[in-house]
N, C-alpha and C positions, 0 to 999 in steps of 0.2 A: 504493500500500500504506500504512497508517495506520502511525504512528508507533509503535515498540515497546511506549512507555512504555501505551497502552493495555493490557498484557498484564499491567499492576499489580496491576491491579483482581482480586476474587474473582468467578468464573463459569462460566462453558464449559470455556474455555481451562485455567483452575487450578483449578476446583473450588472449591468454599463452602470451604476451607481453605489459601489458598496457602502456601506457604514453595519455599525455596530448597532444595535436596535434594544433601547432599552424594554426590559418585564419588570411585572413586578413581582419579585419574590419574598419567599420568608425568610426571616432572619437567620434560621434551618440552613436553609440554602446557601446565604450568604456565608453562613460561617464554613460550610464545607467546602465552598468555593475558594474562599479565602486560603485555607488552611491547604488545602490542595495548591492551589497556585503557588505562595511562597515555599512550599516542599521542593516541587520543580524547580523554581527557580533556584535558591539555594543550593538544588545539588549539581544543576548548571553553573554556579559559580564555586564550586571548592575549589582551594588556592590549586591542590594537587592536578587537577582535571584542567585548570587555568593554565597550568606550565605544560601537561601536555599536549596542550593547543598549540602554544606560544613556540613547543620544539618540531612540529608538525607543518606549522607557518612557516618554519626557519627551512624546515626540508625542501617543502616545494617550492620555496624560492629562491631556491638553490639551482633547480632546474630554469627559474625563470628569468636569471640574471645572464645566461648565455644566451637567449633570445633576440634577434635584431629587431628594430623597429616594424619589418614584416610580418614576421611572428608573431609578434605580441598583438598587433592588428588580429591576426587569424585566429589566435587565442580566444580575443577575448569575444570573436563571433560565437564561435565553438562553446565558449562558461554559457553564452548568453541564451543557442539555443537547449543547452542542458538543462540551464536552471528555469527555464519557460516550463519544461517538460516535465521534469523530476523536482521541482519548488526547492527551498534553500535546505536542503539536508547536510549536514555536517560539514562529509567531505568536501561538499562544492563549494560552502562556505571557507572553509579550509585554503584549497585555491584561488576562490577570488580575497582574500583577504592577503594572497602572500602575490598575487600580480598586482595588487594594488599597491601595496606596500612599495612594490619593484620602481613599479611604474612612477612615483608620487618623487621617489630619487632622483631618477631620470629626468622630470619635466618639469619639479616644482625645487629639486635642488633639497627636498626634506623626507628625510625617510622615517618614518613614524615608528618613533622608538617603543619596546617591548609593553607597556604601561597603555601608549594609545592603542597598541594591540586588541592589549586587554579590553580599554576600553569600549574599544567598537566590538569586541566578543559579546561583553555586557549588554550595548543596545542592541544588537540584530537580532536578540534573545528575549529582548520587549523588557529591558530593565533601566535602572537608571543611573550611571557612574557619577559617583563622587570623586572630582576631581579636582588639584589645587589650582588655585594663580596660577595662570604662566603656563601649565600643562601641555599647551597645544590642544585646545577640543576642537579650534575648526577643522584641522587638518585628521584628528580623530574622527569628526562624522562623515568623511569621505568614505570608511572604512565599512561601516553599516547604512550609508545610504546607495554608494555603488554599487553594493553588494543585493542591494532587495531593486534596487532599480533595472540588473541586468536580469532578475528573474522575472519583469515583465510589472512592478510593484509600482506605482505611482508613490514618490517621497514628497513629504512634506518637510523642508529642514526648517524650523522655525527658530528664531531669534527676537528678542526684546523689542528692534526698532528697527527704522528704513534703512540706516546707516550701516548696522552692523547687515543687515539682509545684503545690502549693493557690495558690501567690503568683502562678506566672505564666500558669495559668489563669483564678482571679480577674480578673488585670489584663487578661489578651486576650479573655476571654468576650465583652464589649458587639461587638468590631470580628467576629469568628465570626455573633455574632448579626445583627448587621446585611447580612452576607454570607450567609445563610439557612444556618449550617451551625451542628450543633453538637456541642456538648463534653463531654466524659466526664471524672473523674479518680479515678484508684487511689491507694489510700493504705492503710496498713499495716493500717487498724483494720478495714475495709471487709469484709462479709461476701460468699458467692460467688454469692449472688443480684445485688448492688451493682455488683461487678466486671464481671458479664457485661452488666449494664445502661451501666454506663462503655464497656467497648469497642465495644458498638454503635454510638456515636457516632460521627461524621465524624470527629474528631480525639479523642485520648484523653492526658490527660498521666498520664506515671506514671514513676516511679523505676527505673531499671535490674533493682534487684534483684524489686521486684513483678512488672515484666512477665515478666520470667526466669523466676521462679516458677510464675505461672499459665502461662507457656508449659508446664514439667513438668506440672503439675495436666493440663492437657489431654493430654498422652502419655501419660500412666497411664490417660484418659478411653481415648485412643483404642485403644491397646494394641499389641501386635504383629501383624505380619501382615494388616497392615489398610491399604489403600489407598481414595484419593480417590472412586473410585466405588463403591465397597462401602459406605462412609457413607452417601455420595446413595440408592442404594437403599436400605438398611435403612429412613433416613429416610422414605421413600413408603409401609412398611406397618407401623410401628412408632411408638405413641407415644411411648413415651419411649426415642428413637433415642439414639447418642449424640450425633451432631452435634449435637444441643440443647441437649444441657449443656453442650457446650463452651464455655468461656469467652472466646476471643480469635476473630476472623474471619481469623486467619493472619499471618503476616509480610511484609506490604507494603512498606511506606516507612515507616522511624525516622528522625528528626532528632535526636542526641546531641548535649546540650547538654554542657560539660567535658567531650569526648569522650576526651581524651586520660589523665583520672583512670579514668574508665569504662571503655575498649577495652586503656588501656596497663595502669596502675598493680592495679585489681580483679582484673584477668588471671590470676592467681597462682595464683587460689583456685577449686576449682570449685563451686556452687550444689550444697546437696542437700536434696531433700525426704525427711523420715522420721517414723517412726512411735513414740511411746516404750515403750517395753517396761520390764516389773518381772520383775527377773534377784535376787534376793534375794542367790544364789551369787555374780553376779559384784563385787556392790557389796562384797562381803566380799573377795573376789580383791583388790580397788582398794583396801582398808584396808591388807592384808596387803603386798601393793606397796611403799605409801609405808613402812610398817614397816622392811621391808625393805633400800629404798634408801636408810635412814636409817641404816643397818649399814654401807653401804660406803662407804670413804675415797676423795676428790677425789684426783686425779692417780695413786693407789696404784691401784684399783678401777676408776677412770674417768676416762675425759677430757672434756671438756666443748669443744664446738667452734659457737662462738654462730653466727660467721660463716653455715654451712648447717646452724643451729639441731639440733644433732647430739648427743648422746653413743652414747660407745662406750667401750663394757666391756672393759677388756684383761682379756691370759690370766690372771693373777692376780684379777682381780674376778669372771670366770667360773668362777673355784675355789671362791673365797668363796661365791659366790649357790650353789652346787649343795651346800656344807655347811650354808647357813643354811637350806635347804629339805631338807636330812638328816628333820626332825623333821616336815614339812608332806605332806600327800596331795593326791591329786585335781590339778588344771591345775597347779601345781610339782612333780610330778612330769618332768615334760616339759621337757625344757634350749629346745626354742625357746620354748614358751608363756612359761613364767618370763622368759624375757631381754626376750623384749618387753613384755612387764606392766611390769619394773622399771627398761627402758629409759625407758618412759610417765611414770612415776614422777621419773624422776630430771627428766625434763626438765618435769615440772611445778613439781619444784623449783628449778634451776637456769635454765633457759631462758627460765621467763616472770614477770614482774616483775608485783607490783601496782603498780596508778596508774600504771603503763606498757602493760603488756599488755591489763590488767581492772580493774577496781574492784568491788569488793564492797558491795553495795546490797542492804538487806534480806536478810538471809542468802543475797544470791545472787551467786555469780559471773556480771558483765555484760562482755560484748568489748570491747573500746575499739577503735575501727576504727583503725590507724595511719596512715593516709592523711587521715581527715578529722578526727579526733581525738574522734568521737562515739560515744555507745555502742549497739554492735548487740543491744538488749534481746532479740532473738528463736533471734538464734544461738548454737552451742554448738561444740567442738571438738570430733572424732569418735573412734572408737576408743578410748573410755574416758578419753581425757588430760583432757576437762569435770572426767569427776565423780572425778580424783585432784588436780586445784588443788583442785575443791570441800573434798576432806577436807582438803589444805593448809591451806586456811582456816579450817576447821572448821564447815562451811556443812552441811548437809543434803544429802547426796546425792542428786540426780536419776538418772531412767532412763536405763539406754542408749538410744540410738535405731536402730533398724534401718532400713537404707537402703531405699526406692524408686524414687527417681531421683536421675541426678545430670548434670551437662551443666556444662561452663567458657562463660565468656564470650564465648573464640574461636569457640566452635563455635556457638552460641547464637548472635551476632549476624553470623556468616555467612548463616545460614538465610532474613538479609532480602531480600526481592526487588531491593531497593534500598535502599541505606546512606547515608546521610549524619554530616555535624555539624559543631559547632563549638568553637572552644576558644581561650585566650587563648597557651597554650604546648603548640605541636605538632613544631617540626620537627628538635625533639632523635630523634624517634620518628619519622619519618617515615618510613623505610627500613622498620620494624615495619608500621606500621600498612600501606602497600603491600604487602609480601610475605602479610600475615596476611588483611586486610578488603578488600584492593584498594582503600582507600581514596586518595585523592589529594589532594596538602595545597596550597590556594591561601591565599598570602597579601595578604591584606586591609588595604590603606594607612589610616588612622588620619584622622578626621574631621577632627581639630583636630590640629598640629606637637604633639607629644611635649616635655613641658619636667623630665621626670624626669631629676633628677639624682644619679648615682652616686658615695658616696663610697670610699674604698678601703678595701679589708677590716683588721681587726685581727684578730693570732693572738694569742693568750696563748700561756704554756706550761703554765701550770694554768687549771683550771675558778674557782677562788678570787679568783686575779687578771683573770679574764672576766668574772666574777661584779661585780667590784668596776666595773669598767670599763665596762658597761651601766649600773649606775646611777650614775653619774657622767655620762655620756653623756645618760641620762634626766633630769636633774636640770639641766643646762646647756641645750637645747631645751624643758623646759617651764619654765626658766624667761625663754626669750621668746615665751610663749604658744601656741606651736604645739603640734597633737596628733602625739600620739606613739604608735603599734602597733609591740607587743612581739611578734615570732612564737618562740614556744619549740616544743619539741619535741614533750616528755611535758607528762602531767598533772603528776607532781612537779616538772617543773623550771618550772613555771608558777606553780604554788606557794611552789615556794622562793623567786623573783623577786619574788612578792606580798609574802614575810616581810620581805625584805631594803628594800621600797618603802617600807611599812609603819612597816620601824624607823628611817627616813630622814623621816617624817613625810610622804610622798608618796601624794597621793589616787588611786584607779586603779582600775578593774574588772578583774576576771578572767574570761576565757571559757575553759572547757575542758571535759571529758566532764561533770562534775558541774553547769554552768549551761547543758545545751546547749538549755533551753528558751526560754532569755530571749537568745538566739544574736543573733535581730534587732536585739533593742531595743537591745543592746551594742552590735554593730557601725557599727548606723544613726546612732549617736550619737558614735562615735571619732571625727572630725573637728571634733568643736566645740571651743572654745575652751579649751588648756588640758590638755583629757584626754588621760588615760595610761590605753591599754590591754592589757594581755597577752593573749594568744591561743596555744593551741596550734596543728596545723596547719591553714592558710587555702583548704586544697584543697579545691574546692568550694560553700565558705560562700556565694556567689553573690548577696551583700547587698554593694552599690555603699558605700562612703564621703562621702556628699556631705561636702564642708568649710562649717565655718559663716562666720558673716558676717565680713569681714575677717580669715580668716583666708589666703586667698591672697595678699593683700599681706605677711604675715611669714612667707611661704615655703612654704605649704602641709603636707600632713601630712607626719611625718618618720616611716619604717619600719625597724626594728631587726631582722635576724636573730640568734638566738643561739646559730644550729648549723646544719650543712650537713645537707639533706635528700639521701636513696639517689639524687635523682634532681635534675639541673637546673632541670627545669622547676617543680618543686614551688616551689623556691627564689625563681623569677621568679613564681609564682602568689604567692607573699607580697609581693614588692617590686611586683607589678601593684596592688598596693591603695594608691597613692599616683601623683598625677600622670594621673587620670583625665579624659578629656576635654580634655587641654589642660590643666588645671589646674597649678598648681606643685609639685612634692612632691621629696622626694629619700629616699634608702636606702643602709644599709649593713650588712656583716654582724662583729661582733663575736663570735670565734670562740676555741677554747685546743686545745691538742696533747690534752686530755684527755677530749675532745667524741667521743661515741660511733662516730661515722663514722669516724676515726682510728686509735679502739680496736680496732675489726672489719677493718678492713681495710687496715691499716699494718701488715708484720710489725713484729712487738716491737723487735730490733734496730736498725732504721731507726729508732723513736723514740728509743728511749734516747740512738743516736749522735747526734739533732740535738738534741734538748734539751741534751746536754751539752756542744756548740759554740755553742749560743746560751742559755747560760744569762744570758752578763749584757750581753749587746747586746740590747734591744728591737727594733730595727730591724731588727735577722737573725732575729730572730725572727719577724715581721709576713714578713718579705721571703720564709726556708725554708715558716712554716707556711701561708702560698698556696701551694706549689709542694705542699706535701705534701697537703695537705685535695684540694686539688683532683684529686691521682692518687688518692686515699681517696674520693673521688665518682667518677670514672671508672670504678674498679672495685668499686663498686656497682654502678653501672649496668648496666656486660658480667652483673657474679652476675644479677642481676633479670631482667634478656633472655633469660639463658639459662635462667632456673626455668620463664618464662612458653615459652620454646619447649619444655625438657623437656613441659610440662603439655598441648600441643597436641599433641606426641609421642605421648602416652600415650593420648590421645584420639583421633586419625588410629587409634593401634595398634587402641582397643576396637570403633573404628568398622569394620576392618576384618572382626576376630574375630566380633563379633555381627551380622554384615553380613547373615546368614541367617537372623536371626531380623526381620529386617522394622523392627528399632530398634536403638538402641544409647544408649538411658535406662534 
């Protein structure tokens, strides 16, 4: 019997459309399922089973380093119609993992050392490698996406952003080409004639959110009540069937690159495709709003609760709102419409900050992504909270938008036939991504000994005396020449750090929402000699550090935190940008009781009481405020786990309800 993995491919078996098709099952199920799947996997990955791969790779490309440039042509027609036939069984993986390796020497000048081996072992296998800085994983997914690609598999290689999508296609196209396959890429500005010409490709790179996207574009194509062979017919006496327009050939095999910013941290939020609509009424509704919520008194009227980004109206502020709409008609008439408009309201006021949440560009309110600190020029918040910051600002209000679809990330990269990826920090998550993706985290040993070294945290008890304390810090490391990366938080506190460098006479670039164009050429360049760079968060950025000349003999780059991210691994995504490869570098985090994380999720008493036991001991202070930041990220972390499960909650729930209509977009 041929090996499953043929059953990838789109055809007979899946139809010109595959995906994964959610049921619902019992818990029964799931856990057998579970417990079954990580067996497999796990004994798919024993170190011992790992090396005799890795001396099996070594054999046959042994044979494949005498091969001329003809050869390897005819080779790789020969793997291609094998693995069409026979689907990716061991051996043939075996071989195309050791011409590929060959080949990659030859054309890209990099032979993908034993570790990216392994790593692309891991994904072709539907797992996920944990792998450090500096590793090499683009040059690792050549390894499991050429590999499923030549067996006839549609790849998805997905990546954070448009940049790193254009960069690491760019760079792997020649070693594709020479392997007779070829390459697509989606990118934001791309029209849907372009897209569908990219996904036709053997391999297609594109950004989480684009492929997400055009995956809804194609379910509103295909519509309800409509299955696999109903297409294929149509298709047979209809010109312009749907299946034609669709855009993707289905959900095969994805290789998630930061898979753990993509599958964990994105989670939150679900994708929605809409329509804009001109409501003249309701834009007046959303003036009147903010009017309104400007009547009512903080604490008296309302409570603001940041932590699950809330307010709530007490009985006395719902007295008020129902006399201050004594004189108004039409949707204030109504006690729930009015509470929710001036709920919207308030929390456009109180809840979302500028140069935190958004920045205002050409009279427009732009997202600031808080994960990667970039702005989502294309997004907008829904239910009217957009266009009442708009008025905040005083910006022009936009249309509402009316929903069409909508699908989370959980549910979305279920659908794949088969899951992969990789990431530098996974196994804070690992219990998540198992329960959620069935995904399974191997980790991946480090080419060159690790020579990052870790200094110990500092707390302040104010932000002033943190403040003072990173530049001083900064000032004594460049001046012995080493480069120095600043990770802050927000765009403002990236800013404020610039003013304070600035008035120190300290030279230094700034990367944040507002320079995220010239992202490379900052980053590419923070290692040379000297420089001082601030950066907001490094989630993602996926631009290596090289250090320049002599500067790993004065210790390599030095990494400065200036705030504890909701989540660890973010934390470790900053301090991985130093110490690459072997190289030298060290990190530490420079931290104060008044740091946002502390704010949210330290009850208030518990601060007061240790600031005022260590007001004038430093040392108890450094010593309590690790103990407390750190239960202050802990419990982040459980709030965040828990939103992203509510949100699969509520997805499973729609999935159930609409289960008769044949969708649930």
């Amino acid at each position: 019997m041929p090996d499953s993995n043929v059953f990838l491919q789109p055809g007979v078996i899946n139809g010109k459309y595959p995906e994964r098709r959610g049921r619902s099952e019992s818990w029964l199920d799931k856990l057998f399922a579970r417990l079954g799947g990580i067996y497999t996997r796990q004994s798919r990955a024993r170190s011992g089973q790992l090396e005799r791969m890795l001396c099996r790779v070594e054999k046959a490309a042994c044979k494949v380093r005498r091969w001329d440039e003809t050869e390897v042509a005819s080779q790789f027609t020969l793997l291609r119609r094998q693995m069409k036939q026979q689907g990716l069984t061991e051996e043939l993986i075996i071989n195309s993992f050791a011409m590929i390796r060959e080949l990659a020497d030859k054309v890209l000048g990099q032979r993908p050392y034993d570790v990216q081996v392994i790593g692309g072992w891991v994904m072709i296998n539907g797992m996920l490698a944990e792998m450090d800085t500096g590793e090499g994983k683009t040059l690792t997914a050549t390894l499991p996406a050429g590999t499923a690609a030549l067996a006839g598999i549609p790849v998805h290689v997905i990546s954070a952003n448009d940049y790193l999508v254009r960069r690491d296609a760019e760079e792997m196209r020649p070693l594709y080409r020479a392997m007779g396959l070829s390459v697509g890429v989606v990118t934001e500005e791309m029209d849907l004639e372009s897209r569908r010409t990219a996904y036709a490709c053997d391999i297609t790179y594109c950004s989480n959110k684009q492929v997400a996207f055009d995956y809804l574009r194609d379910r509103l194509i295909i519509g309800r009540n409509t299955n696999q062979r109903q297409l294929e017919v149509e298709s047979l006496h209809d010109d312009n069937a749907r299946i034609d327009q669709l855009l993707l050939r289905g959900l095969c095999f994805a290789v998630v690159d930061e898979a753990d910013s993509v599958l964990i941290d994105e989670a939150r939020t679900p994708l929605i495709i809409s329509r804009p609509t001109t409501n003249t009424v309701e834009q007046q509704a959303y003036r009147e709003a903010m009017q309104l919520a400007g009547q009512l008194r903080h604490e008296e009227d309302f409570v603001v609760k940041p932590l699950v980004r809330k307010i709530v109206l007490t009985g006395q502020g719902e007295m008020r709102l129902a006399e201050l709409c004594n004189s108004l008609s039409g949707i204030w008439s109504g006690p729930r419409r009015r509470h929710y408009l001036v709920q919207q309201a308030l929390s456009a006021q109180y809840l979302y900050e500028r140069d935190k949440h958004y920045l205002v560009k050409d009279d427009k309110v732009q997202i600031i992504d808080e994960h990667t600190g970039r702005i989502m020029a294309d997004r907008t918040w829904e239910r009217g909270l957009h266009q009442m910051i708009e008025a905040k600002e005083g910006c022009p209000l936009t249309g509402n938008k009316e929903t069409l679809a909508r699908i989370s990330y959980q549910r979305f990269f279920r659908r794949y036939l088969r899951l992969a990826g990789m990431t530098g920090t996974a196994h804070e998550v690992s219990a998540e991504l198992g329960s959620v993706y069935g995904l399974h985290i191997v980790k991946i040993p480090s080419h060159c000994p690790t020579r990052r070294n870790r200094l110990p945290d500092q707390v302040y008890r104010t932000a002033e005396m943190k403040w003072a304390a990173v530049v001083q810090k900064i000032k004594v490391i460049h001046a012995s020449g080493r480069p120095v990366l600043v990770g802050t938080k927000t765009l403002t506190d990236s800013e404020y750090l610039s003013k304070l460098l600035s008035s120190e006479k300290l030279r230094h670039r700034v990367l944040n929402a507002r320079q995220d164009a010239q992202e490379a050429e900052i980053i590419a360049q923070a290692g040379q000699l000297g420089r001082i760079t601030v950066a907001t968060n490094m989630a993602g950025r996926g631009t290596d550090i090289r250090l320049g000349e002599g500067i790993a003999e004065r210790g390599g780059l030095h990494v400065i935190a200036t705030e504890r991210h909701e989540a660890r691994r973010i934390d470790r995504q900053l301090f991985g940008r130093c110490g690459r490869q072997g190289d030298p570098g060290s990190y530490e985090a420079i931290l104060s009781l008044d740091d946002e994380l502390a704010r949210l999720y330290l009850p208030g008493i518990l601060q007061s009481e240790v600031k005022t036991e260590i007001e004038v001991d430093q040392k108890q202070t450094h010593k309590w405020g690790r103990w407390l930041l750190r239960l202050a990220q802990h419990r982040a972390e459980r709030r965040h786990k828990q939103m992203r499960r509510d949100l699969l909650k509520a997805d499973d729930r729609l999935t159930d309800t609409l289960a008769f209509t044949g969708t649930t977009e």
